[in-house]
C-alpha positions as a printed NumPy array, in Angstrom:
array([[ 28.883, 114.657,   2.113],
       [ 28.214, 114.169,   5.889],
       [ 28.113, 110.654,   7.383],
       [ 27.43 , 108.778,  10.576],
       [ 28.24 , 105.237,  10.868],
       [ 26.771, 104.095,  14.575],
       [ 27.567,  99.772,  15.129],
       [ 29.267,  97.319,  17.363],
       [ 32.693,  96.333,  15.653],
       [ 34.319,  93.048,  16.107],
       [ 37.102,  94.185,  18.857],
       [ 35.148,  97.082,  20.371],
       [ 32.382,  95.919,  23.05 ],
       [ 30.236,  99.385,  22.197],
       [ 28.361, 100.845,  19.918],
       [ 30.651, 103.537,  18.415],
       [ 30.034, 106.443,  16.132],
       [ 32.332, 106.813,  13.193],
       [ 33.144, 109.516,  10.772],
       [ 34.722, 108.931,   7.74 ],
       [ 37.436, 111.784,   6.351],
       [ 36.339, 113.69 ,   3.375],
       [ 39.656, 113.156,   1.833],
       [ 41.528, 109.86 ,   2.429],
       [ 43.451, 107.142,  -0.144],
       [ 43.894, 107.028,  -3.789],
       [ 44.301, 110.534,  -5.146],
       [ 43.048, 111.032,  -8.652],
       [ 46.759, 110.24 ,  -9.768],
       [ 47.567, 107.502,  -8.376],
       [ 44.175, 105.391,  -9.38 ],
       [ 45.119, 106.907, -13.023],
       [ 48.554, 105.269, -12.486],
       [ 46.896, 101.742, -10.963],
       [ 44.43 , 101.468, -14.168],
       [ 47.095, 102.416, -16.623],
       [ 48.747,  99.425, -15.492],
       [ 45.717,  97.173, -15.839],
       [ 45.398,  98.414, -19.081],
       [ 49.111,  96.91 , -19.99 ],
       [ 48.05 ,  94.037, -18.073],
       [ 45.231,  93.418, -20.218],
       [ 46.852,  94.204, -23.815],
       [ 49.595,  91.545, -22.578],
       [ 52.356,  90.381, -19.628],
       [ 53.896,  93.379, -17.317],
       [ 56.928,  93.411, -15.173],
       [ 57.678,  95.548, -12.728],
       [ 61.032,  96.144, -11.406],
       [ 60.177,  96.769,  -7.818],
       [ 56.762,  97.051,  -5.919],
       [ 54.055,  99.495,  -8.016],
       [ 52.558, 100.501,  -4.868],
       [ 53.569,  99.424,  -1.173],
       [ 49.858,  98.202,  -0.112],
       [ 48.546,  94.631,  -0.22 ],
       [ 44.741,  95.39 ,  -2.128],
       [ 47.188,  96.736,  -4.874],
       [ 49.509,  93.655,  -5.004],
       [ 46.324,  91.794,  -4.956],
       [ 44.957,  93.362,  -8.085],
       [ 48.4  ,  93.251,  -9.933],
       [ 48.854,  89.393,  -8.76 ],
       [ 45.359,  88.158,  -9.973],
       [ 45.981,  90.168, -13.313],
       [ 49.39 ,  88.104, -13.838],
       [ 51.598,  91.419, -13.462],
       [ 55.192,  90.352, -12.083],
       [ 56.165,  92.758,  -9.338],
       [ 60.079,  92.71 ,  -7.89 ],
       [ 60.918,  91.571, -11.5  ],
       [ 64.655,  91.24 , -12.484],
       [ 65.862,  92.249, -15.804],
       [ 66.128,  88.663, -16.647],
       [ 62.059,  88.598, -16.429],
       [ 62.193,  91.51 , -18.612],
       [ 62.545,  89.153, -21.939],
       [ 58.888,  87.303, -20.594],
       [ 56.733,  90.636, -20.747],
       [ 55.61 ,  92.546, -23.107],
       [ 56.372,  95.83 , -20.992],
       [ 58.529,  97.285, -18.438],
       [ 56.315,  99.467, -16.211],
       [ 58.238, 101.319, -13.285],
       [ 57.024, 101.367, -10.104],
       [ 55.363, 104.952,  -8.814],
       [ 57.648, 105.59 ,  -6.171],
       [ 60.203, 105.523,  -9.316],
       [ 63.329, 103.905, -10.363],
       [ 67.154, 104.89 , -10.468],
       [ 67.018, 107.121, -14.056],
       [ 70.264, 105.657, -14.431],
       [ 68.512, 102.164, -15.045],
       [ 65.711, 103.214, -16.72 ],
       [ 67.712, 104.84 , -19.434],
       [ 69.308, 101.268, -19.689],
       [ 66.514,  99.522, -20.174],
       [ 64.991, 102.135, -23.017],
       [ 68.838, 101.727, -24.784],
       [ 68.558,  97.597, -24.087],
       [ 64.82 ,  98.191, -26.443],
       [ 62.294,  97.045, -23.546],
       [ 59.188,  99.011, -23.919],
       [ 58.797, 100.829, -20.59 ],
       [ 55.741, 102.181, -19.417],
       [ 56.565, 105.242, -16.796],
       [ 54.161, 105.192, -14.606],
       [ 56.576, 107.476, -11.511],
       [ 54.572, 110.079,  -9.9  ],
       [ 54.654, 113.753, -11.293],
       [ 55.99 , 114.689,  -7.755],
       [ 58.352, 112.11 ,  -8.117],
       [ 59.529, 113.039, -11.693],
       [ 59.992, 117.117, -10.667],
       [ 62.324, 115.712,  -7.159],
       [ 64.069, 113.556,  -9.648],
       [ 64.853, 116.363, -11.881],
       [ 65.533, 118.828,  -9.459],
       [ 67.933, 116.923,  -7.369],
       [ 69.84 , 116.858, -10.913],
       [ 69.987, 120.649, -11.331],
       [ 70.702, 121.208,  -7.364],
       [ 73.81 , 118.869,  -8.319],
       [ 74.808, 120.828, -10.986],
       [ 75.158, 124.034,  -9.284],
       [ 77.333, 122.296,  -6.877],
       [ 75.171, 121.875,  -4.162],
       [ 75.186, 119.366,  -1.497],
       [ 72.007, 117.222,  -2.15 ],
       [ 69.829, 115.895,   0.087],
       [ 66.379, 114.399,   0.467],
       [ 64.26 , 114.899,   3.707],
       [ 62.512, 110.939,   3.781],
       [ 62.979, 107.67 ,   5.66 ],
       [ 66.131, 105.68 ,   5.121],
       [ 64.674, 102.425,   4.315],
       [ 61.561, 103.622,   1.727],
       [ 62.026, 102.465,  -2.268],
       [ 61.441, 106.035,  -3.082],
       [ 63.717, 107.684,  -1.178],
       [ 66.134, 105.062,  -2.433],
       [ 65.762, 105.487,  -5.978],
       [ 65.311, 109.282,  -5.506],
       [ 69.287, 108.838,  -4.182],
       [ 70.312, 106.285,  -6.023],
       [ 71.795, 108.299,  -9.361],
       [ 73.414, 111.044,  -7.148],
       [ 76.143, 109.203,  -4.7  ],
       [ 76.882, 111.184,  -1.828],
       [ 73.27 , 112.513,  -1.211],
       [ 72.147, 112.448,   2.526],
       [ 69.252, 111.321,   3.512],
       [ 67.53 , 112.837,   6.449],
       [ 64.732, 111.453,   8.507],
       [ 64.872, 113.196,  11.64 ],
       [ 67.212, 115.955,  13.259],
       [ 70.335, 113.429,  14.099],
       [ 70.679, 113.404,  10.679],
       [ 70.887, 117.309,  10.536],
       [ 73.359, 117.149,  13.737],
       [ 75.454, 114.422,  11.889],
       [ 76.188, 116.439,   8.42 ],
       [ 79.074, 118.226,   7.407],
       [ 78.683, 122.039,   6.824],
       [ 78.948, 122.942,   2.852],
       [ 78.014, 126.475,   1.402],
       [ 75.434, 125.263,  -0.892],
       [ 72.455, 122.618,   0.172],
       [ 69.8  , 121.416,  -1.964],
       [ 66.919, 119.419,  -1.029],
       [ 63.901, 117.422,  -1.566],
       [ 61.307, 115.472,  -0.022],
       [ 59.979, 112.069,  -0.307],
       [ 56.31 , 112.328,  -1.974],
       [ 54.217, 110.495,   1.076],
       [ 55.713, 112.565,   4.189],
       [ 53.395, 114.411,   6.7  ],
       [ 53.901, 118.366,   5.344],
       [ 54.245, 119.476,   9.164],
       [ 57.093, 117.069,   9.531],
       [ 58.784, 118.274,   6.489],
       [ 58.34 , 122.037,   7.021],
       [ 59.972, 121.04 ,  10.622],
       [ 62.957, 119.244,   9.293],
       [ 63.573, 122.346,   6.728],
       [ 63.363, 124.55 ,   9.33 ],
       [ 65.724, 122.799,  11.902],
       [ 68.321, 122.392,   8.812],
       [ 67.952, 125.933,   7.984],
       [ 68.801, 127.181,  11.819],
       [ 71.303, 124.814,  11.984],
       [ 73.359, 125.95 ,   9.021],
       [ 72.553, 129.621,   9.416],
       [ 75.602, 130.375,   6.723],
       [ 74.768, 128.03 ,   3.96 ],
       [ 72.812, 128.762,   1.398],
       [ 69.432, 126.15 ,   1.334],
       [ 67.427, 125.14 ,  -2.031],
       [ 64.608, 123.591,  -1.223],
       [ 61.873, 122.569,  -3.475],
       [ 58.995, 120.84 ,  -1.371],
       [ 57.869, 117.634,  -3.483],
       [ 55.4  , 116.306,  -0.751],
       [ 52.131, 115.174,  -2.857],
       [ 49.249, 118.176,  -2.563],
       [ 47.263, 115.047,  -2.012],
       [ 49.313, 114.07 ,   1.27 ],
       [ 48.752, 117.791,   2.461],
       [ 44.879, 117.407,   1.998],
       [ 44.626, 114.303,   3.753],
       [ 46.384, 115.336,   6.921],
       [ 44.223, 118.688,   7.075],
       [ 41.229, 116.427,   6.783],
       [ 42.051, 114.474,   9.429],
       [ 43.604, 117.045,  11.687],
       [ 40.08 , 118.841,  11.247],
       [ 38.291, 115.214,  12.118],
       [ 40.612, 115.192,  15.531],
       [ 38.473, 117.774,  17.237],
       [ 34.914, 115.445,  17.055],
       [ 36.995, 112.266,  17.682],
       [ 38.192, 110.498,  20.527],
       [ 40.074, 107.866,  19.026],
       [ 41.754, 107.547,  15.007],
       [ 41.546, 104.458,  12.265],
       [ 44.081, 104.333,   9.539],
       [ 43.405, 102.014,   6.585],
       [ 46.965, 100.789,   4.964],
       [ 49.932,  98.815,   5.006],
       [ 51.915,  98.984,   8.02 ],
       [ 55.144, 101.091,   7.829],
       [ 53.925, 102.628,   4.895],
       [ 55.489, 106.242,   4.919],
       [ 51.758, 108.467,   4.037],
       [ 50.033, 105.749,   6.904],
       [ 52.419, 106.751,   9.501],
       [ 52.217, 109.934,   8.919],
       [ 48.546, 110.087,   9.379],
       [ 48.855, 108.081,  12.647],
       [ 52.17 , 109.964,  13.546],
       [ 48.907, 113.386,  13.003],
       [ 46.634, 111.966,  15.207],
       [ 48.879, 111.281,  18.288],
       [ 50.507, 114.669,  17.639],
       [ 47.02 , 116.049,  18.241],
       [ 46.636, 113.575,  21.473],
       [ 44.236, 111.187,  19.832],
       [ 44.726, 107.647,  20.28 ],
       [ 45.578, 106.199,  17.076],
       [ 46.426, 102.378,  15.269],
       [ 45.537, 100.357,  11.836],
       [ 42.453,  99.419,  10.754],
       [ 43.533,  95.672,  11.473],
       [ 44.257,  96.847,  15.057],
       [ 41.266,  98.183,  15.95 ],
       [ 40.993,  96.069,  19.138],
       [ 43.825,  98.745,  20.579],
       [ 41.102, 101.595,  20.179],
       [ 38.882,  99.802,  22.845],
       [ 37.097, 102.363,  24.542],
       [ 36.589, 105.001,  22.277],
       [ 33.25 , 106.217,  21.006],
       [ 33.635, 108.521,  18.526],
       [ 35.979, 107.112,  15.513],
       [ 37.553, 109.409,  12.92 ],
       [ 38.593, 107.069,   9.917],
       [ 41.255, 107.76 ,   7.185],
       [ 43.661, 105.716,   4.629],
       [ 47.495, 106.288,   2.862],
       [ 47.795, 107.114,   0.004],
       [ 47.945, 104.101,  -2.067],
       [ 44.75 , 102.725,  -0.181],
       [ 42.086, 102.02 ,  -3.137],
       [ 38.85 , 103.343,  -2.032],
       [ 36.859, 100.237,  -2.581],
       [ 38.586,  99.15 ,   0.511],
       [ 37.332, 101.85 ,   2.612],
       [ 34.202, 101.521,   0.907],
       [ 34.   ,  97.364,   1.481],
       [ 34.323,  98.178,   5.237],
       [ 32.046, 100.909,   5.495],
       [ 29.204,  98.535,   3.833],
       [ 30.233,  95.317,   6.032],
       [ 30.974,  97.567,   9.15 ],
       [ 28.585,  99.975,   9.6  ],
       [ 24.986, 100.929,   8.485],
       [ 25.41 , 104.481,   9.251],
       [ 28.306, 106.613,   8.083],
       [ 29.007, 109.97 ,   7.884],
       [ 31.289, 110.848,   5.49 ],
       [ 33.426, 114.146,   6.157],
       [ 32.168, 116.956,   8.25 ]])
């Protein structure tokens, strides 16, 4: 579908043309994931140990629907259910909680599940594991969090800072930008010319599709919009896309700093719903074009 969205928005002083990226937010999986959890929510009270999904319309929709999010295993006795959170949980815990006899709903990724798994049988033939993600994201935590000693790294002074072993193994967080990881791999790989590397590339086909989308957007556009919560990992990577392509790029709630521009590309993360995108494309603009 082709759009055009021509209006005056509240922080630019023009009339600017928008397009709207043919692939952007929720893949099918993750709104799967969302309405399983309403479902539970529904049939009776949910906890989940963590945040489901790190973007505010989500906590929104959990909140109203009385689901407890960053629950402690003390709430666990309130609920009818345990769900886990996508990014996923320490298996180590999880396991506890099936033994303890809390029903838990597991509602982790499939990407998540296979780096999970993998990171297991990379241990097991001795190798060094690692995960190319950010330090501080929950699923790059949990992904590490049942193998002690796993490195995380998020840009090349991690690489520089390792210790040589004969055997690496490694994985990705789900949300990453594909170029960045396929980078990182290949700086680790020069780097440690003698080891031998494992890698098994979890990034989300999802994450791949919406940074082609957008890279293909860059060449109309003069300026970028990303819908999502700040700091989320699949949001910066999108704006992290742009400004690799030298388009001027910021949030949708900061669209003041794209003052200027005349030809908008829009996008959103990953956990993004799309009735957001779709709220401000009705409230925001009369004409859209959607995709190219």
């Amino acid at each position: 579908m082709k759009a055009v969205m021509s209006k005056e928005i509240v922080g630019v002083g023009h009339a600017v043309e928008w397009r709207i990226a043919p692939v952007l937010g929720m893949d099918p999986e993750t709104r799967q994931a969302l309405e399983l959890i309403e479902r539970e929510a529904a049939a009776g009270p949910v906890a989940i140990p963590g945040v489901f999904m790190p973007d505010a319309n989500v906590r929104a929709r959990l909140s109203r629907l009385g689901v407890i999010e960053d629950a402690q295993e003390e709430d666990f006795s309130r609920v009818r259910s345990v769900a886990l959170p996508f990014g996923g949980v320490s298996m180590r815990d999880k396991r506890r909680w099936q033994e303890n006899g809390w029903k838990i709903v597991d509602t982790r990724s499939q990407q998540v599940r296979r780096a999970q798994v993998a990171l297991g049988l990379l241990r097991m033939e001795g190798a060094q594991t690692l995960i190319i993600g950010r330090h501080d994201d929950p699923e790059t935590r949990a992904l590490a969090s049942d193998y002690p000693g796993t490195i995380v790294l998020e840009d090349t002074t991690d690489i520089a800072r390792m210790h040589y072993a004969p055997a690496f193994g490694a994985v990705c967080q789900t949300t990453l930008s594909p170029r960045r990881v396929r980078w990182l791999s290949q700086q680790l790989r020069l780097r440690y010319r003698d080891a031998k590397l494992s890698f098994l590339d979890t990034v989300s086909p999802a994450m791949a599709l919406r940074e082609q989308a957008l890279e293909s957007l860059c060449s109309w556009c003069d300026g970028v919009v990303v819908a999502g919560e700040r700091g989320e990992a699949s949001v910066e990577a999108l704006l992290e896309t742009a400004k690799r392509l030298g388009k001027p790029a910021a949030l949708l709630e900061d669209l003041a700093e794209l003052n200027g521009c005349r030809k908008l590309a829009m996008t959103a993360g990953a956990f993004v719903p799309k009735e957001a995108v779709e709220d401000f494309v009705s409230q925001g603009a009369p004409r859209v074009v959607r995709g190219i």
